[in-house]
C-alpha positions in Angstrom: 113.1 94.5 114.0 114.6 98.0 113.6 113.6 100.4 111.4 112.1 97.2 108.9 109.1 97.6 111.2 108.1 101.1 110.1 108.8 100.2 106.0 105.5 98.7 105.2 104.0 101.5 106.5 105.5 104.3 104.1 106.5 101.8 101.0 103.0 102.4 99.3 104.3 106.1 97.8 106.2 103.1 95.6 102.9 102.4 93.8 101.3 105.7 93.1 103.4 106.4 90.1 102.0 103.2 88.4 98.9 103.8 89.4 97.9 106.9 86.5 100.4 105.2 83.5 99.2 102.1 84.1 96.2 103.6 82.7 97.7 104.8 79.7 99.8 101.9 78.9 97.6 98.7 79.8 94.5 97.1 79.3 91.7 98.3 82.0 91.4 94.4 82.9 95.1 94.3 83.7 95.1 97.7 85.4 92.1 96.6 87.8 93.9 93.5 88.7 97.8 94.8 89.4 96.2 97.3 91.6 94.0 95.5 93.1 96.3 92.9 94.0 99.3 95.9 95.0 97.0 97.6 97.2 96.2 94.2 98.9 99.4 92.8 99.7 100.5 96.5 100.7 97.3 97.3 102.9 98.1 93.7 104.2 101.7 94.0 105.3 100.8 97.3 106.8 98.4 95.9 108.9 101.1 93.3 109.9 103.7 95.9 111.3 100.7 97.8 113.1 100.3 95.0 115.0 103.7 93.9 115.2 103.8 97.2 117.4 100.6 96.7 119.3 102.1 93.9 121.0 105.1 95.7 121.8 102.8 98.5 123.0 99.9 96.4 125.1 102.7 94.5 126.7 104.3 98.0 128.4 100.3 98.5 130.1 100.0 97.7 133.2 97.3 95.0 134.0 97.7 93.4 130.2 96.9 89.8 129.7 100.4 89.5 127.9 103.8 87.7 130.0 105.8 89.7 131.8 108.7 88.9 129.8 107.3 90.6 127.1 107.8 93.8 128.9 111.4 93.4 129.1 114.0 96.2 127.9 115.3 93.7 125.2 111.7 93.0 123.7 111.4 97.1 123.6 114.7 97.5 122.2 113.7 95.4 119.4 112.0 98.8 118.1 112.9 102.0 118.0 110.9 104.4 120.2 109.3 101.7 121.5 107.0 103.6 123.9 105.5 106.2 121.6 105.2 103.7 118.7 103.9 100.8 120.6 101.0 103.4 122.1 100.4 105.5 118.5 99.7 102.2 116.8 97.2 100.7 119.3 94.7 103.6 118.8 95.8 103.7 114.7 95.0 100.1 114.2 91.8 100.6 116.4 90.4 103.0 113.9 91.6 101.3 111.2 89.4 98.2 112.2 86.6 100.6 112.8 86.9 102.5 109.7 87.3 98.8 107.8 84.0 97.4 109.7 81.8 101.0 109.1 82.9 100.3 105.1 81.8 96.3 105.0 78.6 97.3 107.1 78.1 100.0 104.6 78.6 97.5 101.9 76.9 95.3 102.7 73.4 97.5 103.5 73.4 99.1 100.5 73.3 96.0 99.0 70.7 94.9 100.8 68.5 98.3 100.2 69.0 97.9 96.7 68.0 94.3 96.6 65.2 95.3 98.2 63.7 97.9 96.2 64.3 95.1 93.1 62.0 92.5 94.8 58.7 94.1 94.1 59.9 93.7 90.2 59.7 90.4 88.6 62.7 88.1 89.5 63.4 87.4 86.1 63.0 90.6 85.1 67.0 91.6 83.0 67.6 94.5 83.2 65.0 95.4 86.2 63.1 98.6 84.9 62.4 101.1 87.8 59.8 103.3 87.0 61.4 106.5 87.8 61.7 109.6 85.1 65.5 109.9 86.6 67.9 108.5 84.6 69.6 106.3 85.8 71.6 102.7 86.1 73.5 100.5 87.9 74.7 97.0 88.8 73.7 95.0 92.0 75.7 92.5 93.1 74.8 89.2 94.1 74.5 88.0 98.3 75.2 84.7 99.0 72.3 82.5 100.6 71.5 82.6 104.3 69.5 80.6 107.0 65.5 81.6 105.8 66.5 83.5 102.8 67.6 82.0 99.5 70.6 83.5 97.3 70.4 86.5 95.3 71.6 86.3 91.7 73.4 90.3 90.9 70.9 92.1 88.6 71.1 95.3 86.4 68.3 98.1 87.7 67.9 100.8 85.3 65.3 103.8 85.1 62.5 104.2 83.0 64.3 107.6 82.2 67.5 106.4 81.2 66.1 103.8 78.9 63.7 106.4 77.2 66.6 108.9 76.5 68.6 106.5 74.8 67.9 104.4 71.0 68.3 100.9 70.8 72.0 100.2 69.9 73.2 102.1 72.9 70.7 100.6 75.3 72.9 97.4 74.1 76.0 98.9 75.2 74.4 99.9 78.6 73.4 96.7 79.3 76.6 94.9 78.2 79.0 97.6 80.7 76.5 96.7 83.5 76.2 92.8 83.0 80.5 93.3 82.6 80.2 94.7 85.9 78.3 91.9 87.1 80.4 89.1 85.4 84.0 90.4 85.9 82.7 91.3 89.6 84.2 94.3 89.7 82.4 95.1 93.4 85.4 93.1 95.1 87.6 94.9 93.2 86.3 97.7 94.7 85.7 97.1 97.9 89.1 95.3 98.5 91.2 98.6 97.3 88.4 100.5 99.7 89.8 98.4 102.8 93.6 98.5 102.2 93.1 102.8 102.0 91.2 102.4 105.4 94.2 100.6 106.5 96.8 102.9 104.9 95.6 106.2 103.5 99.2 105.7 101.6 96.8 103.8 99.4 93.6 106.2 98.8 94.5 107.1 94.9 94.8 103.5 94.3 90.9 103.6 94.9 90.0 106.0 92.5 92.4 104.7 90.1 90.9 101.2 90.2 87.2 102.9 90.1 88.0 104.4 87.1 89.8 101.2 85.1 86.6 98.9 86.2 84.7 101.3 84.3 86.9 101.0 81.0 87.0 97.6 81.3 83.3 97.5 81.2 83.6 100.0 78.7 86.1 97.1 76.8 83.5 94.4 77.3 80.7 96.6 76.1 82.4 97.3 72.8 83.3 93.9 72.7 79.8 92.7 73.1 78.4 94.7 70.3 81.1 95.0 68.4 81.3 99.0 67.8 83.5 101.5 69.6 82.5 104.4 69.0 78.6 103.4 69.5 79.6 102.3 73.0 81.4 106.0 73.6 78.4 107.8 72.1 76.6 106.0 74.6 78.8 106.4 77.7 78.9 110.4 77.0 75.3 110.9 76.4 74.6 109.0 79.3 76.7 111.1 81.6 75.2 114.2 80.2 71.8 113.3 81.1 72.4 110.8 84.6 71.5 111.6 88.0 72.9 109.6 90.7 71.7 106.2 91.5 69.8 106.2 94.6 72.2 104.2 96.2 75.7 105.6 97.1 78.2 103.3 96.1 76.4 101.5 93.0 78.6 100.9 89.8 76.6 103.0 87.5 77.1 103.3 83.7 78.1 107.1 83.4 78.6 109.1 86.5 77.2 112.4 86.2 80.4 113.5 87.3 82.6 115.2 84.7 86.1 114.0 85.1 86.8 110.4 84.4 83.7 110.3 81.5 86.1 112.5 78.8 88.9 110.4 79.3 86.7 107.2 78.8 85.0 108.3 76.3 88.7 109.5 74.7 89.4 105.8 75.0 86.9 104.2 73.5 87.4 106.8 69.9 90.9 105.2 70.2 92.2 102.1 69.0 91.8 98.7 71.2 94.2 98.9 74.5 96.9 96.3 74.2 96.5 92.9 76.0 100.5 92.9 77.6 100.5 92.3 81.2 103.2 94.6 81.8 104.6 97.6 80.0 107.8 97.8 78.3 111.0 97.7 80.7 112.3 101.4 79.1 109.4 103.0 79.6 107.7 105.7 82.4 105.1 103.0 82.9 107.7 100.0 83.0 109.9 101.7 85.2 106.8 102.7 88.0 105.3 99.4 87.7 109.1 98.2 88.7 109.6 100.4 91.1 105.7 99.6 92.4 106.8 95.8 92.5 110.0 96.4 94.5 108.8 98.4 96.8 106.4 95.5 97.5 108.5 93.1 97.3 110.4 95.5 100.0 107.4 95.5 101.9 107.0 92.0 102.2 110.1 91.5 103.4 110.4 93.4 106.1 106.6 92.9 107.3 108.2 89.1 107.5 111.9 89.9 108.9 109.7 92.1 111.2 107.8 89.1 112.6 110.2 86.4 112.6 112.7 89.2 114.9 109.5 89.7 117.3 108.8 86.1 117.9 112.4 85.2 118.4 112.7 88.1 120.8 109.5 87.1 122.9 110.2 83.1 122.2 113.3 84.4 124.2 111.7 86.8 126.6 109.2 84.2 127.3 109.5 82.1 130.6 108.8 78.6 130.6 
């Protein structure tokens, strides 16, 4: 394996340049998705090599399950420092599974707590009107149906406040960017970038990066659905001026109170409609980091697979029959 072994797990730096001029130089829909999928098949391959080296690590324990062969010199030689690398990565990937389990457990109950506090409003109820003076709103996602409870559809709860602070047309555009939210699903999104950072921190900015281009794309399908621009940034800053957080940490809401992303939204929306390309121009800053971002995970890939065909050859070899 080599040093191929320890590539997946530093080749992530390859995507951060992408991840601020994507912003600038493609549509938010496009932006969500080629991060998204980047800090997936990164988060993945990193994951891969950490356990590539746990087996090289557990087998070196004594009183492991593992064959003995896989103890051998050769199998250890297969990776540099062995011993110390085979040992960090059993306690790393131990907290990464913790860390990714504590953020799907905390998903998935503030889900539940918000679904909860819906179901004394009327099911049919769009959006679900909270009476609470606090301005606020936010999108609930959907939960699939389980033994004694039926699905949940995703609903839109907003406050009594919020909807008495703004007129009519821009209570459209709030409830187009949450229904967006809803409909584009922008929650898995989330919550997938969310898992690859707990697995690589390499891979934190690609969180907020893809938190802030869910919200222009819901800004995008907001302006789309009623079919004025700046209305839909008039909205989006007055909202922010006045919201409170949700009461539920992690809800998509439709202007954070906090200041920085809402200017640079709101800058968007005065502009002219982001271009639909899939992928900047070659001779350009953004063409040359989205290049450089697929390369290096391309390069990642690679070597999380030349990684684990050399292991199993080496312990298909160490391996007594």
């Amino acid at each position: 394996m080599g040093v191929f072994v320890f590539l997946p797990l530093v080749l992530p730096l390859s995507a951060l340049p992408i991840a601020r001029l994507a912003e600038q130089h493609l549509h938010p829909r496009v932006t969500t998705r080629l991060l998204t999928l980047l800090a997936v098949v990164l988060g993945v391959c990193s994951t891969l090599c950490l356990g590539l080296l746990v087996v090289v690590g557990t087998a070196q324990l004594p009183g492991n399950p593992l064959p003995d062969g896989w103890s051998d010199p050769e199998v250890r030689a297969a990776v540099p420092y062995a011993e110390v690398a085979g040992i960090a990565a059993i306690f790393v990937l131990s907290a990464a599974l913790v860390v990714c389990g504590t953020a799907l457990r905390r998903a998935h109950r503030i889900r539940e707590r918000a679904h909860r506090a819906l179901d004394v409003l009327p099911s049919g109820a769009d959006p679900a009107v909270l009476p609470d003076d606090t301005p606020y709103a936010y999108a609930v996602p959907g939960t699939p149906a389980r033994p004694g409870r039926p699905a949940r559809p995703g609903r839109i709860a907003v406050s009594r406040g919020m909807l008495g602070s703004l007129d009519g047309d821009e209570r459209r555009a709030l409830l187009a960017h949450e229904r967006a939210h809803l409909h584009c699903r922008h929650h898995r999104y989330l919550l997938a970038v969310r898992l690859a950072g707990c697995v690589n921190p390499l891979l934190l900015p690609l969180r907020s990066a893809v938190a802030f281009s869910a919200e222009r794309w819901a800004d995008e399908e907001a302006a789309r659905a009623v079919g004025d621009r700046r209305l839909t940034a008039r909205a989006v800053g007055k909202a922010a001026l006045i919201s409170r957080p949700a009461p539920y940490p992690g809800a998509v809401q439709f202007a954070s109170p906090e200041p920085g992303p809402v200017p640079r939204r709101v800058a968007a929306l005065l502009g002219p409609v982001p271009s639909a390309r899939t992928w900047p121009p070659a001779l350009t800053p953004a063409g040359l980091a989205a290049l450089v971002a697929a390369a290096g995970t391309a390069a990642s890939a690679l070597s999380a697979l030349n990684a684990s065909v050399a292991l199993f050859l080496v312990l298909k070899a160490a391996t007594p029959w």
